[in-house]
N, C-alpha and C positions, 0 to 999 in steps of 0.2 A: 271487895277491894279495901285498901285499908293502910293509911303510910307506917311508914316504916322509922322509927329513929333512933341509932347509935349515938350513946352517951359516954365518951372519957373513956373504949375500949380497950382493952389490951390484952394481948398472947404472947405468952411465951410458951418456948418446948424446951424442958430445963433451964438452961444460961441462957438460952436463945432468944429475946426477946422478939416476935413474928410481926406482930401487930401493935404499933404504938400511939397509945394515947387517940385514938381518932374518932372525932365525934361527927355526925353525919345525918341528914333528914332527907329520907325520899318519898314527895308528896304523895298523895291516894292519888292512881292513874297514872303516875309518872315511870317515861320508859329511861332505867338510869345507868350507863354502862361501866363497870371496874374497866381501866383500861390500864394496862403497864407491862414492863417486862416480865422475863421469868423472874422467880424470887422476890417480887415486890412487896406479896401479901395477896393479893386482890381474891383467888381461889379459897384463901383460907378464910379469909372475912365473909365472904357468899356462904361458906360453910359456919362462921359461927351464926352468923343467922336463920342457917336453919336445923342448925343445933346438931351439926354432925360436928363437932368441934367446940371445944368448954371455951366460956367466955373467962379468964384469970380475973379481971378487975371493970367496972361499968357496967350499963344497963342498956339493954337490948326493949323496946319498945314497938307492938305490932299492934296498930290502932289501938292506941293510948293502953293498951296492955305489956308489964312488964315479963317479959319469957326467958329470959336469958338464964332460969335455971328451969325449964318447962322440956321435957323430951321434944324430941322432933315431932313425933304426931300431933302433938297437943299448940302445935305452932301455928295451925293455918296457912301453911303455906306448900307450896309444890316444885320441888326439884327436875329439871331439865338435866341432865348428866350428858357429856361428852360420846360415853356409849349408850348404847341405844338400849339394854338389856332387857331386848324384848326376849319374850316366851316362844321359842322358836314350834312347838306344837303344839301353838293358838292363834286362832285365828285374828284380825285387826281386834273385831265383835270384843275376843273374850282376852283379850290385852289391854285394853282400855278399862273394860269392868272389873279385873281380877283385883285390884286395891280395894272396890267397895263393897263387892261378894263379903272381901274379907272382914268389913268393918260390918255386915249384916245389913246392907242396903237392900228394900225390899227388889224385886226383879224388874216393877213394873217404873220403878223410878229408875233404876240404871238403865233401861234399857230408852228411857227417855234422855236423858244424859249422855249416854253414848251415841245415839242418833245427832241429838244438836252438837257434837264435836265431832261427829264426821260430817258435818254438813257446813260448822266454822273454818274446816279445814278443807272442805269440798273434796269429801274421801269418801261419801256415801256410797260411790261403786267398787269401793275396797273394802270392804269391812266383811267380808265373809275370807278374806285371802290370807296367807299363811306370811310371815315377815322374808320369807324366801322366796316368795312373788313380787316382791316389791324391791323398786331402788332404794337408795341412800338414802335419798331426800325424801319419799314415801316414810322410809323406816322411823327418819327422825322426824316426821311429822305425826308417826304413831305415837310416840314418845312424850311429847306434844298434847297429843291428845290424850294419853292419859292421863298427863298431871290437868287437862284442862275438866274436867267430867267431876275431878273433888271439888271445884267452884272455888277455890283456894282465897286467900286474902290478898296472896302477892305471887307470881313468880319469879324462880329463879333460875337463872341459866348458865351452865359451866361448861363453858366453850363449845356450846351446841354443834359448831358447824365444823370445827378442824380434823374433823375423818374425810368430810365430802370435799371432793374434786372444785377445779377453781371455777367450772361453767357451776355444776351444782350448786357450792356456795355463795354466786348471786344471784339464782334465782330465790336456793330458800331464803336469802336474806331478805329477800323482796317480799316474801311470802310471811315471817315473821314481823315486819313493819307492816304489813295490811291486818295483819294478826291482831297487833295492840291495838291501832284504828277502831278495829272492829267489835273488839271486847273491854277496851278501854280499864285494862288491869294496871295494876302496877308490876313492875317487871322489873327484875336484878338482870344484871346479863354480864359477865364476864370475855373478856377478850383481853388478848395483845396483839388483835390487829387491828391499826387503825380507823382504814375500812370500814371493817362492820361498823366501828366506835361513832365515827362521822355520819354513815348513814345512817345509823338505827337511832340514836339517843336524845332523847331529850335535853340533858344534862350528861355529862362524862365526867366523871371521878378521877382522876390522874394519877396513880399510885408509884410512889418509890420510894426504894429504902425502907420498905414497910409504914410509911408516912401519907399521908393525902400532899400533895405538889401543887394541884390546883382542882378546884371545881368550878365548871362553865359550864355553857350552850358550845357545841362543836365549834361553830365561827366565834367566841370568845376565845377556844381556849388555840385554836387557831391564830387569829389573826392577834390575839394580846395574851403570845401565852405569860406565865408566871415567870418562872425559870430559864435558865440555858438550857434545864436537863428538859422540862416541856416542848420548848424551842424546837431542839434536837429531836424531843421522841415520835413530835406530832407533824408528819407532813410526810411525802411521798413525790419525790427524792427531799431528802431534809436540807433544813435549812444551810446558808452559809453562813460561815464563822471567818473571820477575818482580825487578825491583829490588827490594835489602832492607837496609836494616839490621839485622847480627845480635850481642846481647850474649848474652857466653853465662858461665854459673856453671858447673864440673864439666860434666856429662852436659848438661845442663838450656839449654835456649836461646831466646831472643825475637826473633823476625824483624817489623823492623818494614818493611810497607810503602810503598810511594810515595805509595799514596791516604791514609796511618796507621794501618790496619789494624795487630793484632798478630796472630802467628800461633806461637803457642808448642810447643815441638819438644824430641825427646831424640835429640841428636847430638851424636858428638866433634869440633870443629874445635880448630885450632891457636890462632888468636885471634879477640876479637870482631873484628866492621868488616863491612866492605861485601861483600855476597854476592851470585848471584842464587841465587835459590831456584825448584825445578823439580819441578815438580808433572804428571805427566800427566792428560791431561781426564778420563778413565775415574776419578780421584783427586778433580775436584773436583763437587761434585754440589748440583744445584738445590736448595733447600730451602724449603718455608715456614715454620720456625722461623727463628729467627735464626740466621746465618751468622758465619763468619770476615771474610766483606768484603761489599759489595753492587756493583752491576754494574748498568746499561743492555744490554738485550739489542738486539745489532744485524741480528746474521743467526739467526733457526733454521731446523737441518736434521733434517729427519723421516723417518729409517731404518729404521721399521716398529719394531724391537723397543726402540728406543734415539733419544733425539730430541740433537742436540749444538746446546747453547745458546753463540755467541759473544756473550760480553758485555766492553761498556770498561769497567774501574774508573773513580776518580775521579781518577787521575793521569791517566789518555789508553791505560794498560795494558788490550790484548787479552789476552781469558783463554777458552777454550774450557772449557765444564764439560758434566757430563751431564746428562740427565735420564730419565724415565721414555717408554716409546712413546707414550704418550696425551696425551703435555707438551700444557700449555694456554697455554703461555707464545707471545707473540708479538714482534717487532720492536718497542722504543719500552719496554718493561715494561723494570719497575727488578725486580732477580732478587737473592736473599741466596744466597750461594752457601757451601758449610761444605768443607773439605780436608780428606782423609784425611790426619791427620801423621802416620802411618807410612809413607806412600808419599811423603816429601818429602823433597826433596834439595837439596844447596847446592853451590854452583861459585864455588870463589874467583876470582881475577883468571886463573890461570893455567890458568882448565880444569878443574882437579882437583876430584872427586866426593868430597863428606859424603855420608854415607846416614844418614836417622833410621834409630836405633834400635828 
């Protein structure tokens, strides 16, 4: 095991600049996830770290060693690939060993090696089988296991799980968090779903525009993310956005809406003026007292413990809120909806997050 730390990085592919300026420390034993859209970077920076892609400018650091002009082999480290690129006539046995045959590893240690990683992966009654006897999640558990048998410094993983099905994909998900547990590695892990990102990560890397956005704990960058563009990317259904007017005294502030609602809040911003203000749905909640604003319900969705009422304000604003599982509400119903304002946020013109108090 051994951390990992990017200094002042940077890529380009000609004019293109890929990867900007980002510097980055992922501690020994930390599970750390790249999370972002397509085109952010996140895939290419997993790869300049392990040196399938030249670093242009900055220093790549692998337990206080500088690599970042060092081949891949010489990295210490072990790639997880999307595909599985298993040896289709070999066995699990001789899939796992075939990297250290090749580096001259004596038999009697691979073959010790190969045993403890089907037995970390509780594959020991697979290991004579061909990868055409095996599932999905088998396969990319062979995959797995081979990078796990080089005893590596850190792994890395490139969107491991986006071939397998959506039952498959939570359980190996499940099965790769008992993983780290258990070997207690440091571990890259690439995604743009948020999902894996929330449940797997120690820490989540936020990547856009080729830039870092924010770096947290899932419930930091959740509940205080950085940005609008965090705000938006991180949550399932995403947050709302609502035009506002907001004047504000000291602490003390009034967001006035588009339909004219008010919606009064303890936040420090710099000046009054125009804000949107971002609420997530789990924040705003159906009520039959009087609300914060009222609403037309257009679509509801009935998710057994939890019903998500979309409703339009009076401006044309969509706002998803919750409700209870037994919701009685239907399509066409005008709904008073009330905001937690402690869970409400404001994004000025440039992006940047107020958090109430």
């Amino acid at each position: 095991m051994a951390e990992i730390a990017l200094q002042n990085v940077s890529k380009s592919f000609g004019a293109v600049e890929v990867i900007k300026d980002i510097s980055l420390k992922v501690e020994q034993g930390e599970f750390v996830v790249f999370l972002g859209p397509s085109g952010s970077g996140k895939s290419t920076l997993l790869r300049m770290i392990a040196g399938l892609e030249s670093i242009d400018r900055g220093k790549l650091l692998i337990g206080g060693r500088e690599c970042q002009d060092l081949a891949p082999g010489q990295r210490d480290v072990a790639m997880v690939f999307q595909n599985y690129a298993l040896y289709p006539h070999m066995t699990v046995r001789e899939n796992m060993a075939f990297g250290l045959r090749n580096v001259g590893m004596n038999e009697k240690d691979i073959a010790e090696r190969v045993a403890d990683a089907g037995r970390i992966l509780e594959m020991d009654a697979l290991l004579d089988r061909r990868p055409s006897q095996l599932s999905g999640g088998q396969r990319q558990r062979v995959a797995i296991g081979r990078a796990i048998v080089k005893e590596p410094a850190a792994f890395l993983f490139d969107e491991p799980l986006s071939n397998l099905d959506a039952a498959l994909r939570v359980r190996t998900r499940v099965e790769l968090a008992q993983l780290h547990q258990r070997i207690a590695a440091t571990m890259i892990y690439v995604t743009h779903d948020q999902t894996e990102a929330m449940t797997l990560a120690d820490r989540i890397v936020i990547l856009n525009d080729c830039r870092i956005e924010q770096i947290g704990t899932p419930m930091e960058v959740y509940t205080y993310p950085a940005s609008r563009f965090v705000a938006g990317f991180v949550g399932s259904p995403g947050m709302n956005f609502l035009k506002a007017e907001v004047t504000t005294s000291g602490k003390e502030a009034v967001a006035t809406l588009g339909d004219g609602s008010r919606v009064e809040m303890t936040v420090t911003i710099p000046d009054s003026g125009a804000y949107e203000l971002g609420i997530r749905p789990e924040a705003v909640h159906v009520t039959a007292e009087e609300g914060d604003t009222t609403g037309e319900a257009t679509v509801v969705e009935h998710l057994g413990d939890r019903t998500l009422v979309y409703a339009r304000l009076g401006d044309g604003t969509e706002v998803i809120a919750l409700d209870g599982g037994r919701s009685q509400v239907a399509p066409g119903d005008t709904v008073a909806l009330r905001f937690d304002t402690s869970q409400l946020h404001l994004f000025d013109s440039a992006g940047h997050a107020y958090h109430a108090d």
